[in-house]
C-alpha positions as CSV (number, residue, x, y, z in Angstrom):
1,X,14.3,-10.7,-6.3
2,X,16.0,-10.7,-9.5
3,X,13.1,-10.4,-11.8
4,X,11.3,-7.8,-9.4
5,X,14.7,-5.6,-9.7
6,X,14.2,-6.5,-13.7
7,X,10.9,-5.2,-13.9
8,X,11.4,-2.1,-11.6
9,X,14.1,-1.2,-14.0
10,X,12.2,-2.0,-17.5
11,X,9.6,0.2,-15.6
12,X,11.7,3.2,-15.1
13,X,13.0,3.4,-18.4
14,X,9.6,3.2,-19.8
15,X,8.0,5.4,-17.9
16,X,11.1,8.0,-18.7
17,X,9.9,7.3,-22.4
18,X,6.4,8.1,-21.4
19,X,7.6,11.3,-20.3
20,X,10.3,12.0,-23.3
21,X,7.2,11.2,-26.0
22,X,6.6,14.7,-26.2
23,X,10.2,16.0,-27.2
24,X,10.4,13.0,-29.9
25,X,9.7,14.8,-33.1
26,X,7.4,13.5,-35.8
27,X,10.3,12.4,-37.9
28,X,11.5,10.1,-36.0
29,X,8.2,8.5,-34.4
30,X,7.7,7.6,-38.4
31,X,10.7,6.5,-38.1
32,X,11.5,2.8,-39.8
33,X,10.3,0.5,-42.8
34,X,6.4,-1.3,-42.8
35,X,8.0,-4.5,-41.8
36,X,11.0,-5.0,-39.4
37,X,12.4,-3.4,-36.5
38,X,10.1,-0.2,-35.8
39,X,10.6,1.7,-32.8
40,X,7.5,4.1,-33.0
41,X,5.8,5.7,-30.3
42,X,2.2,6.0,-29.6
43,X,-0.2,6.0,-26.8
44,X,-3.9,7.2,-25.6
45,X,-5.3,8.6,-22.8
46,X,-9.3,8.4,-21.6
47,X,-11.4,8.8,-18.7
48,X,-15.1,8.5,-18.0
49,X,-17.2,10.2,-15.0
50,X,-20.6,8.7,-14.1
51,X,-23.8,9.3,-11.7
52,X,-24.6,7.2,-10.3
53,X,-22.2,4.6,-10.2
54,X,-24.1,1.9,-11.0
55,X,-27.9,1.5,-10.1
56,X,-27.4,-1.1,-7.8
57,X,-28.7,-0.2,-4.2
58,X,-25.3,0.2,-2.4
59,X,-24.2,2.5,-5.3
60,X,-27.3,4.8,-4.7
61,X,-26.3,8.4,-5.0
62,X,-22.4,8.2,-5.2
63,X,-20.4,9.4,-8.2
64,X,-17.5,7.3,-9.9
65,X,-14.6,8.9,-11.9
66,X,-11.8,6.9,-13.8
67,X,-8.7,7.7,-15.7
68,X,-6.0,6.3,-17.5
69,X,-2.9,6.8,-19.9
70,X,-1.3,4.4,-21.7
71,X,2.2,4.2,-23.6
72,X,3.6,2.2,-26.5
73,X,7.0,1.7,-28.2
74,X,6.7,-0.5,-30.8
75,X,9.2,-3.1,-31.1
76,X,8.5,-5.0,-35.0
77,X,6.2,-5.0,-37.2
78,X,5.2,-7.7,-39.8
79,X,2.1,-6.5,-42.1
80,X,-1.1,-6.0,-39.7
81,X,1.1,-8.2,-36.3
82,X,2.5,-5.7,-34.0
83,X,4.6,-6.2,-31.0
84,X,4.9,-3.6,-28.6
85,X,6.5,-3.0,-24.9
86,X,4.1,-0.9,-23.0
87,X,3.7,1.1,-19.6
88,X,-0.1,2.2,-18.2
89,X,-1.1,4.1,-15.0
90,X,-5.0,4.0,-14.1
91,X,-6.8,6.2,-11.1
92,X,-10.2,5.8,-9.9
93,X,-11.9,7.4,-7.5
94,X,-15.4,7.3,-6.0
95,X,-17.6,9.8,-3.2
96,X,-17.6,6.7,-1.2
97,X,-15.1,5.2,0.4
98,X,-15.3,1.8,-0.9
99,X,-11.8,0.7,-0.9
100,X,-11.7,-1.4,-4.3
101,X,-13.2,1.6,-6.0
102,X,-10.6,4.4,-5.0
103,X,-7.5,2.8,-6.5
104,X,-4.1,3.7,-8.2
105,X,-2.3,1.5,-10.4
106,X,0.8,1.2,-12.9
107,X,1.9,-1.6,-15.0
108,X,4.6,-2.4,-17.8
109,X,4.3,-4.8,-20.1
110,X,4.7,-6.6,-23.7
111,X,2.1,-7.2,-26.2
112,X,1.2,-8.9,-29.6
113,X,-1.4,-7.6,-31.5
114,X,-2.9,-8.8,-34.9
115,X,-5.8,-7.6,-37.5
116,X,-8.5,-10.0,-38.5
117,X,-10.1,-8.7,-41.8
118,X,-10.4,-5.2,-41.8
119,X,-12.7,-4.4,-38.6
120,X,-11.6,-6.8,-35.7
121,X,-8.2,-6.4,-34.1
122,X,-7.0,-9.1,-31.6
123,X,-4.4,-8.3,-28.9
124,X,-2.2,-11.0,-25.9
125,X,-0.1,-9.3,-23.6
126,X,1.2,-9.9,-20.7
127,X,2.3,-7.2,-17.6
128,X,3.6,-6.6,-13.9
129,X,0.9,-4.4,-12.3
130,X,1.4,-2.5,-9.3
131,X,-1.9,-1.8,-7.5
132,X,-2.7,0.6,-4.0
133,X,-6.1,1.1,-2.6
134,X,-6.2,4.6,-1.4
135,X,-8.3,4.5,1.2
136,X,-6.3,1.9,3.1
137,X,-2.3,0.5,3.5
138,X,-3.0,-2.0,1.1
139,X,-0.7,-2.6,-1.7
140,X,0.1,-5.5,-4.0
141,X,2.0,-6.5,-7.3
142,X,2.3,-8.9,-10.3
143,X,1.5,-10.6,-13.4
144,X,-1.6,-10.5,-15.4
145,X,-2.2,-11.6,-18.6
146,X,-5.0,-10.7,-21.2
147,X,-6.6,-11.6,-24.5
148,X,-8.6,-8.1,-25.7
149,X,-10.2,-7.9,-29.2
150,X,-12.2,-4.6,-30.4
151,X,-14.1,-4.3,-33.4
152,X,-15.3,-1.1,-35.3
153,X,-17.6,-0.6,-38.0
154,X,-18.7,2.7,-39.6
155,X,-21.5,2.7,-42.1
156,X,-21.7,6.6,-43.5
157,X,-25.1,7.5,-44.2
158,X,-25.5,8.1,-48.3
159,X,-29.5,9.1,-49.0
160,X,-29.5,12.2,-47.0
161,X,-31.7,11.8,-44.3
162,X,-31.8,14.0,-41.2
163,X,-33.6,13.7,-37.8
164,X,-35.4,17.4,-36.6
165,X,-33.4,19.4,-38.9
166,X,-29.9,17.4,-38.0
167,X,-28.0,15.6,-40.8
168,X,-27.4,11.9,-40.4
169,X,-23.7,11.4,-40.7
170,X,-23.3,7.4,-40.1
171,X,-24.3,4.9,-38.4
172,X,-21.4,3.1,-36.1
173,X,-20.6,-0.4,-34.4
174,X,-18.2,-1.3,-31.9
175,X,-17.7,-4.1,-29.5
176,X,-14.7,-4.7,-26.8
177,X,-14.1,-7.5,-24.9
178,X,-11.2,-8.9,-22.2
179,X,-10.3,-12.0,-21.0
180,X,-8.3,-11.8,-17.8
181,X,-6.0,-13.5,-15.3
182,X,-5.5,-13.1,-12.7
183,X,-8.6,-10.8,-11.7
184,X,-7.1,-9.3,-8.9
185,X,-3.8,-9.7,-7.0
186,X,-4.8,-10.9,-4.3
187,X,-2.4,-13.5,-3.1
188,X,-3.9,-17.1,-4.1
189,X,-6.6,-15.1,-6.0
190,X,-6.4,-17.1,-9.4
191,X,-9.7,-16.0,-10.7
192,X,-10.2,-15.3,-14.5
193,X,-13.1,-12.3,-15.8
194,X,-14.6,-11.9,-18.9
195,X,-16.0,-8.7,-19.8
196,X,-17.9,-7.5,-22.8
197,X,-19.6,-4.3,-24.7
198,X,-21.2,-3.0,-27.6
199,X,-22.5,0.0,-28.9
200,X,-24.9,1.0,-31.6
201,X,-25.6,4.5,-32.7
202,X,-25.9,6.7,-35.4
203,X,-24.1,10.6,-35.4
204,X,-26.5,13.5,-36.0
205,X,-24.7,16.8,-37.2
206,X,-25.4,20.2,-35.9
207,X,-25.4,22.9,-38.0
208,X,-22.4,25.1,-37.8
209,X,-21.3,23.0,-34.7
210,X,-18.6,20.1,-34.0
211,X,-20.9,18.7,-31.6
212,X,-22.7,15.4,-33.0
213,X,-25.8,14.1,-31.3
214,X,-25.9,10.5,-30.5
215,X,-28.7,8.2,-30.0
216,X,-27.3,5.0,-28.7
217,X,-28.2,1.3,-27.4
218,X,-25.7,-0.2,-25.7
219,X,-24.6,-3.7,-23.4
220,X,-22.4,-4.7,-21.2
221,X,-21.9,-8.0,-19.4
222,X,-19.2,-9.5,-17.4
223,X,-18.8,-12.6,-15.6
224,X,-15.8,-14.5,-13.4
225,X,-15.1,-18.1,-12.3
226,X,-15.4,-17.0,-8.6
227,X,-19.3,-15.9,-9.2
228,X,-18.5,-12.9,-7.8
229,X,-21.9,-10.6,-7.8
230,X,-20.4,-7.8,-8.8
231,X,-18.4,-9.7,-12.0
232,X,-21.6,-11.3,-12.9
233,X,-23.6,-9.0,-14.5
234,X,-25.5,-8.0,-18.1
235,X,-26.9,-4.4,-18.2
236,X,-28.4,-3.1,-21.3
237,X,-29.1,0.5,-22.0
238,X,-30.5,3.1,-24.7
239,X,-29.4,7.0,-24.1
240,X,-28.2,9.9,-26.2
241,X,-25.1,11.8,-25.8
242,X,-23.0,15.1,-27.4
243,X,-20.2,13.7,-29.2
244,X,-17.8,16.0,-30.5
245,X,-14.4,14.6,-32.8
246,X,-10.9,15.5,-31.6
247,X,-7.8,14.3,-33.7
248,X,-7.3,10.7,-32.6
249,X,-10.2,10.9,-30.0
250,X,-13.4,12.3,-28.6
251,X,-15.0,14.1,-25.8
252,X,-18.8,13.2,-25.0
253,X,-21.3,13.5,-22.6
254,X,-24.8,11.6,-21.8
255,X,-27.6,10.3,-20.5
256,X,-28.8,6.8,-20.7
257,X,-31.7,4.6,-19.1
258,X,-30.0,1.2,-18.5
259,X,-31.1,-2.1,-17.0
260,X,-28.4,-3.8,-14.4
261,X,-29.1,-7.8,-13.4
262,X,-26.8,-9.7,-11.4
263,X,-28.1,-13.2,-11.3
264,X,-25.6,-14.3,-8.2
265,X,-27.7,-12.4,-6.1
266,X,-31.0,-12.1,-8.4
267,X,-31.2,-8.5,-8.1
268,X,-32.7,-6.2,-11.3
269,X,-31.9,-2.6,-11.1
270,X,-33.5,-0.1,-13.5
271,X,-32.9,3.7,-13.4
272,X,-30.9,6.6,-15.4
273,X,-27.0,7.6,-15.4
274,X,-25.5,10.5,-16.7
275,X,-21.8,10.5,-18.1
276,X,-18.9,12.2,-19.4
277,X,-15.6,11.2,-20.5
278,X,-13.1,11.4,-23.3
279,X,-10.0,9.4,-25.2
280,X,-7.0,10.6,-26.9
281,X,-4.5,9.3,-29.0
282,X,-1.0,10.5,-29.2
């Protein structure tokens, strides 16, 4: 009861700073010396929308949308190690009613993050998640704990070369991946997921435009220690998409032809999604 009164408290005051990151002028969230005590504030935003959801059967025709904002103070910083306190809120919603896919949830939590080389970026944390399905009563709480890494690489194109008239700008890399417990909170439920993706494309520039045109192959593959179906998957696509830069961000929107296997059941689904979404910094 304590550490539940702890947590609900940590959780107000961060979220307050969530909301106060607005008013904090830039001065101050530059505020304090490469190594030490830091106290800066950042955060991101993102979202995606997709039809349909997946091409699995039971998704056939329904329509997903997800999104999220995320909050950081951060604590101390020692050359590329970072550690941060942290408060999230996710939404998801889907046209049908599945309960595990309309969802709200908010979290607080601490992390450590740390910079292998210069493209790979490493990141343990651990937070108190509080999760409600929206299409029933059911709520639950409590700790998770995660090991992410992401990984970004951007080759810019040098020789000039253009595809129908576009300029080739770069080619780009970037893999994600999470290791996760506990992979739900259900009571008892002490299940861990792995999930991965990478992306391969190269930006195309319009003239006289923001917009960048995208060709892109892409993966994604997940799997848990239950051998859950829908945790235990690999789906590889190829698509295009309009990309346009924002400061710390992008919006996009696409089409892909993807390929979704889920050997627990032995089913192979093939068909088209298109997608739109976007991520922020702040």
């Amino acid at each position: 009861m304590v550490f539940k009164i702890f947590v609900s408290r940590v959780k107000t005051l961060l979220w307050a700073g969530l909301i106060g990151i607005s008013t904090v002028s830039p001065a101050f969230a530059e505020a304090g010396s490469e190594d030490g005590v830091t106290l800066r504030f950042s955060g991101a935003t993102g979202g995606i929308l997709r039809f349909p959801n997946t091409n699995q059967d039971k998704d056939s025709g329904n329509s997903f949308a997800e999104a999220w904002i995320k909050s950081d103070i951060e604590l101390y910083q020692s050359n590329d190690t970072r550690f941060k306190a942290f408060v999230l809120a996710n939404y998801v919603r889907d046209s049908k009613p599945f309960a595990y896919n309309n969802t709200q949830k908010s979290g607080v939590g601490l992390s450590l993050s740390t910079r292998v080389g210069k493209h790979l970026e490493l990141t343990f944390s651990a937070r108190y998640d509080w999760f409600r399905e929206l299409e029933t009563t059911t709520e639950r709480e409590g700790m998770r704990y995660a090991i992410d890494y992401y990984y970004y690489r951007y080759w810019p194109d040098e020789e000039g070369k253009s595809l129908w008239g576009m300029e080739k700008r770069a080619n780009v890399f970037k893999s994600y991946g999470t290791l996760e417990y506990k992979g739900s909170l259900i009571k008892g439920d002490d299940n861990v997921v792995l999930t991965v993706g990478g992306e391969y494309s190269t930006d195309y520039a319009f003239d006289d435009s923001k917009w960048l045109f995208v060709p892109f192959v892409d993966m994604h593959f997940s799997w848990d220690v239950d051998q859950n179906n829908y945790n235990n998957k690999i789906i590889p696509a190829v698509g295009a998409k309009l990309r346009r830069p924002v400061e710390k961000g992008e919006i996009f929107v696409g089409v892909k032809l993807e390929a979704d296997y889920r050997w627990v059941d032995g089913t192979l689904d093939t068909g088209p999604m298109v997608f739109a979404g976007w991520y922020k910094g702040f």
